[in-house]
N, C-alpha and C positions, 0 to 999 in steps of 0.2 A: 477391271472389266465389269460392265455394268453386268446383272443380270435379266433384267428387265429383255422380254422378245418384240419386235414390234407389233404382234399380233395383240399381246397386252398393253403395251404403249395404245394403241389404237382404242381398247378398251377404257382406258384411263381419260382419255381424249372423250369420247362418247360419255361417257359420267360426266365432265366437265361441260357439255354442250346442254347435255340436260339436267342438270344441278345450274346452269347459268354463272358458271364461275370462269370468272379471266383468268386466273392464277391460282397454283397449289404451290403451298411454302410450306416447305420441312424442314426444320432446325435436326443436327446434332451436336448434341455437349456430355462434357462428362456428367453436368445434372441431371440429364435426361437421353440416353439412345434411343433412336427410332432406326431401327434396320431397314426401313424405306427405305432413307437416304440412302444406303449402300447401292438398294436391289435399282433405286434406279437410275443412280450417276456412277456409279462402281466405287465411290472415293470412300476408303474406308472409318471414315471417324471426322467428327467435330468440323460443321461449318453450318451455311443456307444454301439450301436448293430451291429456287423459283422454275417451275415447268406451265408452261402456259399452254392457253388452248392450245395453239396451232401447234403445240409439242416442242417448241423451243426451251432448250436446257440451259439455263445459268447457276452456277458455282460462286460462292464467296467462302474459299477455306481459311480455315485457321493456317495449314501449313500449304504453301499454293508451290512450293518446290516439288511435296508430296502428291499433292494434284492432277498437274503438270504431268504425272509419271501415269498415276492409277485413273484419273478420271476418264468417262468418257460423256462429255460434255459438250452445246452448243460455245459457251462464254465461260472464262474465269475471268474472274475479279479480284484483284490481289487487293487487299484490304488495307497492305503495308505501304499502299499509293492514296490510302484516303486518314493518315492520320492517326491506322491502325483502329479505324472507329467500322464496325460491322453496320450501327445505322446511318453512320454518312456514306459507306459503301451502296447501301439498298438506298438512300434516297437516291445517288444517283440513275440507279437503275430503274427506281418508279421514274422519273423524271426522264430521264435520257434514253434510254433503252424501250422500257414497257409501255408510256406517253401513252396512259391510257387514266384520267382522270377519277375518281371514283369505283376504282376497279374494284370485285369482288376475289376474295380470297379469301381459299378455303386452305381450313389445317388438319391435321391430324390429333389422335389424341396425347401422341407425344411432345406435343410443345406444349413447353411448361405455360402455364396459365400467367407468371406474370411474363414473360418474355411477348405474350399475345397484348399484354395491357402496355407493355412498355411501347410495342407499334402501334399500336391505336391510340395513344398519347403523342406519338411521333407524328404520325400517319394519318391524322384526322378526317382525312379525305378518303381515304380506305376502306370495305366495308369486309370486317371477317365474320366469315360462317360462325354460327352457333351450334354446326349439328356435326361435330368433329367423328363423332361417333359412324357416320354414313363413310366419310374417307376410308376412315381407319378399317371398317370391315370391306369395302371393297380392295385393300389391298391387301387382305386376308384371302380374300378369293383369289386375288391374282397371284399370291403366292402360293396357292397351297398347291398348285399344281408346278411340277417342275419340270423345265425345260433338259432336253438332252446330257445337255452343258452341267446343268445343276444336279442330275443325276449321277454322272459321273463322277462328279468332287464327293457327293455323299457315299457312292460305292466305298470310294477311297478311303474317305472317314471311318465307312464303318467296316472298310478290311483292317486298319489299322485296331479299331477297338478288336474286333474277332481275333486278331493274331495275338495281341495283349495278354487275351483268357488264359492262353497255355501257361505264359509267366504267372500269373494270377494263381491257378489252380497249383502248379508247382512249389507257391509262396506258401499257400493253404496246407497242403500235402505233408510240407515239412515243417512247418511252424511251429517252435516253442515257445518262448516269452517275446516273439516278435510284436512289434505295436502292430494299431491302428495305424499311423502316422508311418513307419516303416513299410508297408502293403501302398501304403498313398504316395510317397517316395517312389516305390519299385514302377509303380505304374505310369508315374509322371517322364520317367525316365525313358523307360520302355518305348512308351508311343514315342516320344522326340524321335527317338534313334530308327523308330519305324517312319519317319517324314512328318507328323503330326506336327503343325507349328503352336498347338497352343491346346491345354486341357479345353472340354468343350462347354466345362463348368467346373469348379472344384469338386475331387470326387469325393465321394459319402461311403464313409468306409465304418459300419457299426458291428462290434461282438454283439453276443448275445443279451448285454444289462442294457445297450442302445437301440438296436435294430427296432423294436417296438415303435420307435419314431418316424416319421415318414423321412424326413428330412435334419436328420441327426444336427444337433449342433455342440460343439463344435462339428467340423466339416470329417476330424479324426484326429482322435488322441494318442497320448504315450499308454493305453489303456494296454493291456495283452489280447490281440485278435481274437486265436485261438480257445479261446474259453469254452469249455461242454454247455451247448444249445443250440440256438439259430443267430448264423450271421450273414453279412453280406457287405457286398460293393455296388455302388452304382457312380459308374463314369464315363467319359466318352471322350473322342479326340476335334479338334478344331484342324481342318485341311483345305488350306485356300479359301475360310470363312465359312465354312460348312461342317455342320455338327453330325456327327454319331452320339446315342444315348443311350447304356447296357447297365442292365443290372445282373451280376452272378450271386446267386445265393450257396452258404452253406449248412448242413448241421454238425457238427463237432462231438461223437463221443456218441453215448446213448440221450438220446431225447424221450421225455415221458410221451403220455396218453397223448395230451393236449398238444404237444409241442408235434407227434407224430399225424393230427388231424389236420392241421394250419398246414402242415408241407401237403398234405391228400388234397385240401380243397383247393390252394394254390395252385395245385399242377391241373387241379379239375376245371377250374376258373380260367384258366388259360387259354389251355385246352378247346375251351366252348368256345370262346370268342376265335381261336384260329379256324375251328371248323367251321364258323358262321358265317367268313368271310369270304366275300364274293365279289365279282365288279358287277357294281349296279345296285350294290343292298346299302341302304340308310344306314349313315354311321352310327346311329344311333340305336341299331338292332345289335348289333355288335357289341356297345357296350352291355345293351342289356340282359346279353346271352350269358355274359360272364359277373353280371351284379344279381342276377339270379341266384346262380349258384353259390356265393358268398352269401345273400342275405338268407337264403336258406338254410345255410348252415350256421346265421347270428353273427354273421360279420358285417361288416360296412366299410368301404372305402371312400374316401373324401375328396377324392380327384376323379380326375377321368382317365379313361382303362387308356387312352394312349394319347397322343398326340402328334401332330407332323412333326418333321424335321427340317431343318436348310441352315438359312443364316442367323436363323436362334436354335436352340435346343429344345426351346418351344415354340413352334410354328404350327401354324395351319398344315391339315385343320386339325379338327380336336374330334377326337373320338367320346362323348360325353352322351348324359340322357336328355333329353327333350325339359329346354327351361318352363319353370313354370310361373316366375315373377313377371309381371308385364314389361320391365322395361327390356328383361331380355327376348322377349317373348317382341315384342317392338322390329327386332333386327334380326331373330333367325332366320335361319333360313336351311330346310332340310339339303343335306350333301351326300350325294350320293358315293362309292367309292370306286373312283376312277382312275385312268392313264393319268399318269404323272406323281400320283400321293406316296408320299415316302412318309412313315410315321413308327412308330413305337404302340408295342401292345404290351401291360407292365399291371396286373391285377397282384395283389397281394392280401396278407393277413399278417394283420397285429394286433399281439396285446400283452401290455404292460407285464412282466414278470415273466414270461413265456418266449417274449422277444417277436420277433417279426422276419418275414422272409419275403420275397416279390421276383415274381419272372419276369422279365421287360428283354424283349429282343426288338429288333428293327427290319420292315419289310417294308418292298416297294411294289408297285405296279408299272410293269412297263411292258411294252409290246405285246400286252394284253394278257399279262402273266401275272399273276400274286408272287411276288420272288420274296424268301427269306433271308436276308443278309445276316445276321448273326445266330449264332445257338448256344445260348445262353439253359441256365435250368437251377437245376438246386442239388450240388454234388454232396454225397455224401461223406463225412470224413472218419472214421471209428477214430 
């Protein structure tokens, strides 16, 4: 089932009349995902989508049985009728189908750069946009608000991570020499049995000699979790292509001075940004309310305080400060927070040898309400 509404559809349509493009062509492969394709043929993985002005959809899947099932499409084109060749499949459709000579055609900036040179080596007659970067943020806009439908799935997602914590805390509560990777197990499990079809990223499970990382790698070790400090989890569940993303922190034991200040201003920095939030305020006050209070107290965070949610785990929009390079500065565009935004609000503090901690829960806006879906925090463990 596509995601895409036809109010957005219609949007999409209106860029193309006034961008002057016949055709938008979206590649997915395993060298490169573009979650377009999903949001707006519904087919989940690996083919071409051509959507033309007039809104006409055509399909060329790698697997066209799977298609057949999930797409919702004007055309499929079984590829396995032209040779098994993907550009004899599209010439026909430039030629037989689209019989529009010289057509402009615009991409994304997920098609790999040579798959764009291998068509226009093809396709000579063809003329593809250079300004991939214009698509690509208007379907940032068109996602970051979610439809009903798409609300829904994300509830789902993130009851599943919310019911998880209990397991989670219970693993923490009693934990001896249990791993990393043991805690990463419980929780993979967990969610499946709770309907979850799929982790919504590999979770990041760090004790206290990792958590300092933003993004641990390994993902989790045969390390011992439980170690005296600051540790934490961050994961979330995939439900019908739609992501949930939590972080639960703990500290384990007694924690010194420093390690007792990192949890004060994390819950302080949180804190600010949930009070600041309102519909209609600049997401970018938002974050600033809670990069405040960290650089005040000589911290710094390198990301942004949150992020949307849907069919990535990072989606539109992004809760972040006001670019100041020109070329981002080129495509901003201030957002304000409205109906529809499902996102993550996830401020933390780290440093090296003291370890790290981060609150991230996920809330929505819908019927004109700020609603909290998960409650996530930083439990204590003696």
């Amino acid at each position: 089932m596509k995601s895409i509404t036809n109010e957005k559809l219609e949007l999409l349509l209106k860029f193309m009349e006034t961008e002057k493009l016949d055709l938008i062509m979206i590649t997915d492969s395993e060298q490169s995902r573009d979650l377009n394709f999903q949001y707006i043929c519904g087919h989940p993985t690996d083919g071409i989508l051509f959507i033309t002005a007039g809104g006409e959809t055509t399909l060329i899947p790698w697997d066209t049985a799977l298609a057949k099932t999930e797409a919702d499409v004007d055309r499929i084109l079984d590829h396995t009728q032209y040779e098994y060749s993907t550009i004899k499949t599209s010439r026909d459709y430039f030629e037989n189908i689209l019989k529009k000579p010289n057509a402009s055609i615009g991409v994304s900036r997920g098609m790999l750069y040579g798959e764009i040179i291998r068509f226009e080596t093809m396709f000579p007659e063809l003329k593809f946009t250079k300004e991939p970067s214009k698509i690509s943020r208007l379907f940032e806009e068109l996602r970051a608000t979610k439809s009903n439908h798409e609300m829904d799935l994300l509830m789902e997602a993130t009851k599943i991570a919310e019911d998880t914590l209990q397991d989670i805390i219970h693993f923490a509560k009693n934990a001896t020499t249990e791993s990393e990777q043991d805690l990463s197990f419980l929780v993979q499990t967990k969610m499946a049995k709770r309907g979850a079809e799929d982790l919504a990223f590999p979770s990041l499970v760090a004790n206290t000699n990792r958590s300092h990382t933003l993004h641990c790698h390994p993902y989790a070790t045969k390390s011992q979790f439980a170690l005296p400090g600051l540790a934490l989890i961050d994961f979330g569940a995939k439900y019908k292509g739609y992501n949930s993303d939590i972080t639960q922190s703990f500290t384990f034991g007694d924690i010194n001075q420093e390690q007792q200040r990192m949890r004060d201003i994390t819950q302080k920095a949180y804190d600010a940004a949930v009070e600041t939030m309102e519909i209609g305020i600049p997401l970018w006050k938002i974050n600033k309310a809670s990069m405040d209070v960290l650089t005040e107290a000589g911290f710094s965070m390198p990301y942004a305080l949150g992020h949307g949610l849907g069919l990535s785990e990072h989606d539109a929009p992004f809760i972040s400060k006001k670019p100041t390079d020109d070329f981002q500065k080129k495509y901003w565009k201030e957002v304000l927070l409205e109906e529809g935004h499902v996102f993550t609000i996830e401020p933390g503090t780290y440093k090296e040898g003291f370890g790290g901690l981060r609150i991230e829960n996920d809330f929505m806006v819908r019927n004109g309400k700020i609603i909290q879906l998960t409650h996530t925090g930083i439990y204590p463990i003696e």
